[in-house]
C-alpha positions as CSV (number, residue, x, y, z in Angstrom):
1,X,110.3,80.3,83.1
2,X,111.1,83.8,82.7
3,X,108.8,86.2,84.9
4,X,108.3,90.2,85.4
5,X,108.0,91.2,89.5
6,X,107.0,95.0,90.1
7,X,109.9,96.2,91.6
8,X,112.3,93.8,91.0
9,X,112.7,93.4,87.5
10,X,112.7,90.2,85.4
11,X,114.5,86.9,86.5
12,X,113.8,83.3,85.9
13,X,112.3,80.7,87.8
14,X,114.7,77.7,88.3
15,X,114.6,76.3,91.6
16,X,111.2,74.5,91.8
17,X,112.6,72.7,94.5
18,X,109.5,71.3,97.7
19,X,110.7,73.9,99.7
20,X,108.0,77.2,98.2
21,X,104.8,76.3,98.0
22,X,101.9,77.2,97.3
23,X,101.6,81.0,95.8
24,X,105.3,82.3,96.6
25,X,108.7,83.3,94.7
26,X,112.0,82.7,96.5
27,X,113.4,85.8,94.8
28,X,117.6,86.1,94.8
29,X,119.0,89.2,95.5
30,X,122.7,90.5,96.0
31,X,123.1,91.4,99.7
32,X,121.8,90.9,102.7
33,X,119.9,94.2,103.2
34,X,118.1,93.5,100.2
35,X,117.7,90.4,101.1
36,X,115.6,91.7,104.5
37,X,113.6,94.3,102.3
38,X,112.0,91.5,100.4
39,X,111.3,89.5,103.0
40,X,107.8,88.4,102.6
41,X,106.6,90.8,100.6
42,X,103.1,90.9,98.6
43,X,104.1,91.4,94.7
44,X,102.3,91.2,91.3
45,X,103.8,88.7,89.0
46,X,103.6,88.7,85.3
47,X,104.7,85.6,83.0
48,X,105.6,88.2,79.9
49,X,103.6,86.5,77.0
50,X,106.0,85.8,74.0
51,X,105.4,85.3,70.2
């Protein structure tokens, strides 16, 4: 499922693994400095409507 995350960008949601649950995103990022700037972090997600 392809998504939109404010800040972020788009990306895909593969992993639907029993780890995340509930309403959360594991979001992948290149480094480990991003990695701690997203660390649980409120966003707005949109699931872009396509025709």
């Amino acid at each position: 499922m392809r998504l939109f995350i404010i800040g972020y960008g788009y990306g895909y949601a593969w992993d639907t693994g029993n780890v995340i649950k509930g309403n959360r995103i594991d979001l992948g990022v290149p480094n480990a400095q991003e990695e701690k700037a997203w660390t649980y972090r409120e966003v707005i997600v949109y699931k872009p409507y396509i025709s």
